[in-house]
PLY file of the C-alpha trace (Angstrom):
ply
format ascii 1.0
element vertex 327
property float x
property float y
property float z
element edge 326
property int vertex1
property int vertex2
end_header
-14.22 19.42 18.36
-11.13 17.56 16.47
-12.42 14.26 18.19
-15.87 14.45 16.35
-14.06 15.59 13.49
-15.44 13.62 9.88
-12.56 12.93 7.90
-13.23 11.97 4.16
-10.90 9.78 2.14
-11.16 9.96 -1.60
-9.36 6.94 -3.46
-9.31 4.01 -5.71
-8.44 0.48 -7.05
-8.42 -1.85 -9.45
-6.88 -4.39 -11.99
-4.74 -1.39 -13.56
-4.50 0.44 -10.66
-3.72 -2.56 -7.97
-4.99 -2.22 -4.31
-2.36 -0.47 -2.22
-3.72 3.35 -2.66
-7.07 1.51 -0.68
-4.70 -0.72 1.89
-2.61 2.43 3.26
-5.54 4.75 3.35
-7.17 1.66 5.33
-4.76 1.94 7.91
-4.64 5.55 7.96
-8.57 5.58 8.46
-8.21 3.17 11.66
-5.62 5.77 12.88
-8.35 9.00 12.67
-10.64 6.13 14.51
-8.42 5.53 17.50
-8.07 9.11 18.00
-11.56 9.63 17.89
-12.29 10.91 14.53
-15.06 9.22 12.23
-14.35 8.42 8.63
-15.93 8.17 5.72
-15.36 7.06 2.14
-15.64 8.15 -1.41
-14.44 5.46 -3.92
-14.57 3.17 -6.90
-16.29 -0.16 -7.30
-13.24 -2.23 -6.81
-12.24 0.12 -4.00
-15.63 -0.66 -2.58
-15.25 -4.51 -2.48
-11.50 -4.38 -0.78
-13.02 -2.41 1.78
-15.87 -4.27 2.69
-14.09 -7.28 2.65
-11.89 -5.39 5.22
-15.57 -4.92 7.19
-15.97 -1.06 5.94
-20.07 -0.73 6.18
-21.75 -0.01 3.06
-23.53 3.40 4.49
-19.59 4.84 5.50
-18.89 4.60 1.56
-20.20 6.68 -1.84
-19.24 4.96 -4.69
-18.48 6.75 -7.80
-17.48 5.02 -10.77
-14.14 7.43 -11.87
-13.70 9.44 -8.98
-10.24 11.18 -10.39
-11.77 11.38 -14.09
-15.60 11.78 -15.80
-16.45 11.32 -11.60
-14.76 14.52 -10.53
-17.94 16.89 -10.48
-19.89 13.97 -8.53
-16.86 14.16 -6.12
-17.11 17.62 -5.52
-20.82 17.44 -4.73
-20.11 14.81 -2.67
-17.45 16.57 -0.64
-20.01 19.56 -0.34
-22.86 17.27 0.82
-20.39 15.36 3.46
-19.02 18.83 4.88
-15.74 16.96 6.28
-13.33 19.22 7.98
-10.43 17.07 6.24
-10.58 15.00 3.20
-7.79 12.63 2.08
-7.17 11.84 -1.59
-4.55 9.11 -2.86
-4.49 8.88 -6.33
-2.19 9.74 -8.98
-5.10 10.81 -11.19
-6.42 13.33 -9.12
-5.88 16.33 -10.74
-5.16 20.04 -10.08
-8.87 21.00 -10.36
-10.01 18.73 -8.70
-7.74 19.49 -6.00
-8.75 23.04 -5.64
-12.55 22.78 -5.99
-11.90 20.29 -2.58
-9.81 22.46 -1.11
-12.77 25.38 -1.53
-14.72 23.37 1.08
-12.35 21.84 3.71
-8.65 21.19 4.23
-7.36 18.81 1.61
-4.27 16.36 2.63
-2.33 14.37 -0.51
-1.01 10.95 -0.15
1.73 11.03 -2.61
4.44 9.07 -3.40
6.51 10.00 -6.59
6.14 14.20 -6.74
4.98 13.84 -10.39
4.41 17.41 -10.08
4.50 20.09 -7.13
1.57 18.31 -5.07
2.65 20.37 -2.22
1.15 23.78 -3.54
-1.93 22.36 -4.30
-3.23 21.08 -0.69
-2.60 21.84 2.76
-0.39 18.73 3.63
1.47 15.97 1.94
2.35 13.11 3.23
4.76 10.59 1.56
6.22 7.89 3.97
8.78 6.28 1.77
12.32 5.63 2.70
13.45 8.31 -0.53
10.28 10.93 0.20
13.27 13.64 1.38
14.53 13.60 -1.79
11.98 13.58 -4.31
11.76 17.58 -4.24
9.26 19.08 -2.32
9.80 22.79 -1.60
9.54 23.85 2.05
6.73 25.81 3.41
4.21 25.44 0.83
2.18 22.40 2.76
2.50 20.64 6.01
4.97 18.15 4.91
5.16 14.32 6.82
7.59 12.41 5.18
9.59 9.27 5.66
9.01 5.79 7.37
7.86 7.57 10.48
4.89 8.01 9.10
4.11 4.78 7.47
0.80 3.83 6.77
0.83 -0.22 8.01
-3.02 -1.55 9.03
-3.78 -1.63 12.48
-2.95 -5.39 12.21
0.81 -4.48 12.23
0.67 -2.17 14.99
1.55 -4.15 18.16
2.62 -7.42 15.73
5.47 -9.25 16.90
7.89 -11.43 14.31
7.89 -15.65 14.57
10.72 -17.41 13.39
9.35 -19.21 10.33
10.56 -21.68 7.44
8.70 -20.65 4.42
9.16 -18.02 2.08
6.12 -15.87 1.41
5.82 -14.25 -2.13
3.17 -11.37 -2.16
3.54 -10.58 -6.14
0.28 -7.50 -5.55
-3.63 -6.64 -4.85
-4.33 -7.06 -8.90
-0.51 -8.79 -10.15
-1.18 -7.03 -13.10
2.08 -8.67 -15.33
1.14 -11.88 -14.00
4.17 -12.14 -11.93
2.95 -14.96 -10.29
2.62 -17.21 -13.59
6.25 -16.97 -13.98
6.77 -18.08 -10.00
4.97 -21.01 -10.61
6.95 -21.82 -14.06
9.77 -21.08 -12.25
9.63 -23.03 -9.20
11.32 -26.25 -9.11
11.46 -28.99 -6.54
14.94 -28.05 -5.40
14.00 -24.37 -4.28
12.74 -23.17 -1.02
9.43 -23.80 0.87
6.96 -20.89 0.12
3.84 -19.85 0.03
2.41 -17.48 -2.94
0.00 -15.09 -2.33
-2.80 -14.35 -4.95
-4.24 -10.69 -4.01
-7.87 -9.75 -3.88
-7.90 -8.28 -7.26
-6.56 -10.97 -9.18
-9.22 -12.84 -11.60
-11.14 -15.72 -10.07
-10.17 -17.51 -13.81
-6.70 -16.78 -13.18
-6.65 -17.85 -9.49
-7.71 -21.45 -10.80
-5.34 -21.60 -13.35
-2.54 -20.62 -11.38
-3.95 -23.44 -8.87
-4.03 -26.10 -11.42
-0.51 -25.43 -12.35
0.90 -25.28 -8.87
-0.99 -28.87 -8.22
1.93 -30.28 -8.58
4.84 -28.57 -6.49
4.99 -29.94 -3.49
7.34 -26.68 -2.08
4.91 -24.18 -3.19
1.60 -23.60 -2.04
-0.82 -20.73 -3.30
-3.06 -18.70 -1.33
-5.78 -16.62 -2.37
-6.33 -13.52 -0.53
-5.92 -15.18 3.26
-7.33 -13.27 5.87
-4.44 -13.74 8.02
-1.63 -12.24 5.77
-0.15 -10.39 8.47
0.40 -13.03 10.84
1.47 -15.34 7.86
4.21 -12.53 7.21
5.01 -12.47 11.11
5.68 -15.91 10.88
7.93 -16.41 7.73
11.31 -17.24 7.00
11.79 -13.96 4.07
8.93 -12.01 2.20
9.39 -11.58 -1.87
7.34 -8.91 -2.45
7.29 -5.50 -4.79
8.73 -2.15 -3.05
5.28 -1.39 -1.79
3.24 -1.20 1.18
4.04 -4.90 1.80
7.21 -4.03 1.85
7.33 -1.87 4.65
4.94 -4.38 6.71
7.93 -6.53 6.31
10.65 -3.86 7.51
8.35 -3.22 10.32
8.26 -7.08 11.18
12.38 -7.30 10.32
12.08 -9.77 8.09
14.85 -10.91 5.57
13.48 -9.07 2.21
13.51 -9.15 -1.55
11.87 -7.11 -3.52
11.11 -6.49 -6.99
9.23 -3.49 -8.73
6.31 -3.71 -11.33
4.97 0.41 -11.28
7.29 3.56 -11.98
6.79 4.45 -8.05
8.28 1.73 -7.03
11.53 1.43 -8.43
12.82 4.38 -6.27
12.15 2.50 -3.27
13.40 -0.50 -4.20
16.37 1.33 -4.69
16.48 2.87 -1.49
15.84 -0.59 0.46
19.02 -1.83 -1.42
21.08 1.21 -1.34
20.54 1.04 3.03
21.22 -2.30 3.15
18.10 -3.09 4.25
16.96 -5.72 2.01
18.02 -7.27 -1.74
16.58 -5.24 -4.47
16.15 -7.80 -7.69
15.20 -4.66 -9.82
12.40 -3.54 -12.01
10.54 -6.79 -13.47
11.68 -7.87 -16.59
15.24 -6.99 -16.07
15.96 -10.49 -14.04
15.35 -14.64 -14.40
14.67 -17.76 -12.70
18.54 -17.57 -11.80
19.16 -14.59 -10.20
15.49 -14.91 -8.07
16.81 -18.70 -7.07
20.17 -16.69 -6.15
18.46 -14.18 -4.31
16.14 -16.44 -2.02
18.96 -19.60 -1.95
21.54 -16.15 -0.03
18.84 -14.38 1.94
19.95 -10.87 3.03
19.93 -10.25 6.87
17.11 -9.23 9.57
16.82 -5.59 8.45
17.50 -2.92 11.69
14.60 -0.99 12.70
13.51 1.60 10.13
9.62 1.36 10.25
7.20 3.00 12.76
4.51 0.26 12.85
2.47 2.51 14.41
3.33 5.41 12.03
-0.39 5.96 10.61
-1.21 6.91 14.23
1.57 9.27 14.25
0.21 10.44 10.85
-3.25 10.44 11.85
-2.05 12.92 15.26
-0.25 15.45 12.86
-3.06 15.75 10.53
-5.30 16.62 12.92
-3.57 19.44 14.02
-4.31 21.03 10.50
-7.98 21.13 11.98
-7.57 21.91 15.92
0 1
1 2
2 3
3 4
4 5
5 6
6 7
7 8
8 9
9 10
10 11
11 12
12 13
13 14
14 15
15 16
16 17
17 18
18 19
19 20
20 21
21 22
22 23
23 24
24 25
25 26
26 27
27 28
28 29
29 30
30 31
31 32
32 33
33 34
34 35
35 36
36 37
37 38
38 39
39 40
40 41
41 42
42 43
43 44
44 45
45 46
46 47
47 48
48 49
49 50
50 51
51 52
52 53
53 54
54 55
55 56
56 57
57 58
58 59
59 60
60 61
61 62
62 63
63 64
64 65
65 66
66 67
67 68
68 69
69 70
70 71
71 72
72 73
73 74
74 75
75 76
76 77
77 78
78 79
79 80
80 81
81 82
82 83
83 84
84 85
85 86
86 87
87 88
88 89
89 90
90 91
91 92
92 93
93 94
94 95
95 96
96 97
97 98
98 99
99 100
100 101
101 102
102 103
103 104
104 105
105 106
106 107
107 108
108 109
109 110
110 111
111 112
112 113
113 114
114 115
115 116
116 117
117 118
118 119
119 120
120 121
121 122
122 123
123 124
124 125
125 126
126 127
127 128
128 129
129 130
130 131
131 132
132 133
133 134
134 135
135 136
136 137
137 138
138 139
139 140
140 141
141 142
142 143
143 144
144 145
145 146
146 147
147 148
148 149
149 150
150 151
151 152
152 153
153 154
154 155
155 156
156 157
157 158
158 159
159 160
160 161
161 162
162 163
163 164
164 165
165 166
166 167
167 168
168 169
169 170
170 171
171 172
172 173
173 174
174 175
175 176
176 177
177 178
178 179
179 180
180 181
181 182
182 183
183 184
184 185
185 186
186 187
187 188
188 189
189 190
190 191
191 192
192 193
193 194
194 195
195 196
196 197
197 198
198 199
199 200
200 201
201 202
202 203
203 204
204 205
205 206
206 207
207 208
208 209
209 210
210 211
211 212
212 213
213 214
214 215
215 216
216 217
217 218
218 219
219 220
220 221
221 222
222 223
223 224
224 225
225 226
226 227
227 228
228 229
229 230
230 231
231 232
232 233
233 234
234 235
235 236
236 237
237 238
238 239
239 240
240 241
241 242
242 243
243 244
244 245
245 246
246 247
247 248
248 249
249 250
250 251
251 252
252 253
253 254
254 255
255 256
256 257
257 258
258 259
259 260
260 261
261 262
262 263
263 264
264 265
265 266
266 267
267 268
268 269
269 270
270 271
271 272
272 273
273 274
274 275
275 276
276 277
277 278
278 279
279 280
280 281
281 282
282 283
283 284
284 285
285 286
286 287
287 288
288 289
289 290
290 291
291 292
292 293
293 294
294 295
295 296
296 297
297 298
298 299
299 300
300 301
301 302
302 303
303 304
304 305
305 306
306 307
307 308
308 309
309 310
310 311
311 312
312 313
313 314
314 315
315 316
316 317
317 318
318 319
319 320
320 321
321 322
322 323
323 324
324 325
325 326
């Protein structure tokens, strides 16, 4: 029956990888649980610790070191001992092979985001919820295809979330910050900018966390924050977000928050793009490419409240389509 159905998700994290392949399949794995569905887990160390600080249990998870690389013949042996009737891989690693020797064993569905190559021929549904996933090139009738903001994957948190009128800014720089973004905000700041609160993600070294502290000691219109547990209602109570054109920044389109956003990964420059092109926030551009001036521009002229665009309920809808693959 599709409401015992044991769904697997395959997936990773870490300091070079960041955390958001882990946060949407989070939310998508709460969706297969409120429709029934039980879920399971096959990921990396770092993966590991996100979830479990999100209260995954230990026994719901395998852990293998590389699944997408020397891991992949430990991943099909996993998948094999498992017996899901739907696995879930997000990674941009995961190759062809590895692909098909899932797909020998159950239905195989691939969160993608960039079509770095024709994922859509090589499992049985893709789904891409990004504001530009129509026009990244999949062909028709190869895979189930579920694309666009319908189908966005925002944590059950977001679901039934309702937006606060705030006065600070929050800055959400990334699960790992890899090019130390959030150094330069801190250099940057100055006692004449706006009130806001920077946010130092889960993956972000406890050695950098303190030095980022001890430099911020003494703004008093910036205050850092290291991996709250209340980030969502933090966000539904802002003034503006500043975050990259990632899953945060669809939490924040779902809330209708004034946003700015700013890319640090290939994948995201396309939606950061696409947030600008709509209107629906102020894209600074890929990191690097701007200052302190134009960010004090940017955040002194927020944009407006975006109109609605995001389903915050879209990994349900997401979660109801896929298991139709398996009814």
């Amino acid at each position: 029956m599709v409401r015992r159905a044991e769904i697997l998700i395959i997936t990773h994290a870490g300091r070079s990888i960041g955390g958001g392949h882990v946060a949407r399949c989070a939310a998508l794995a709460d969706a297969f649980a409120s429709l029934g569905a039980s879920v399971r887990w096959l990921v990396n160390e770092p993966a590991a610790g996100i979830l479990a600080g999100r209260g995954v249990a230990a026994e719901s998870m395998v852990v293998v070191e590389n699944p997408f690389a020397d891991g992949a013949l430990h991943v099909i042996d996993a998948v094999a001992a498992i017996h899901p009737v739907l696995c879930v891989v997000d990674g941009y690693d995961a190759t062809p092979a590895l692909l098909e020797g899932v797909r020998r064993l159950c239905r195989v569905v691939m969160i993608d985001d960039c079509r770095s190559r024709p994922v859509e021929i090589e499992c049985d549904a893709v789904l891409n919820y990004n504001l530009n996933a129509g026009s990244v090139g999949y062909r028709q009738g190869c895979a189930k295809l579920l694309l666009g903001p319908e189908y966005a994957l925002l944590r059950r948190d977001f679901w039934d979330l309702s937006s606060e009128a705030g006065v600070d800014i929050l800055i959400i720089p990334g699960a790992s910050d890899l090019l130390d973004t959030s150094g330069r905000f801190v250099e940057w700041w100055g006692e004449g900018w706006p009130r806001a609160e920077l946010v130092l993600g889960p993956l972000v070294a406890p050695s950098a966390v303190e030095s980022l502290v001890k430099a911020a000691a003494g703004l008093s219109n910036l205050s850092l924050l290291h991996d709250p547990h209340d980030l969502p209602a933090r966000m539904a109570r802002s003034r503006a977000v500043l975050c990259t054109s990632s899953v945060a920044s669809y939490e924040v389109l779902a809330l209708r928050k004034p946003l700015v956003v700013f890319q640090t990964a290939d994948n995201q420059v396309g939606i950061g793009r696409e947030i600008g092109r709509r209107g629906l926030g102020f894209n600074l551009g890929e990191w690097g490419s701007w200052g302190r001036e134009a960010l004090r521009s940017a955040l002194e002229d927020l944009p407006p409240s975006p109109p609605p665009t995001v389903n915050p309920r879209g990994a349900q809808s997401a979660a109801a389509e896929l298991l139709r693959l398996i009814e």
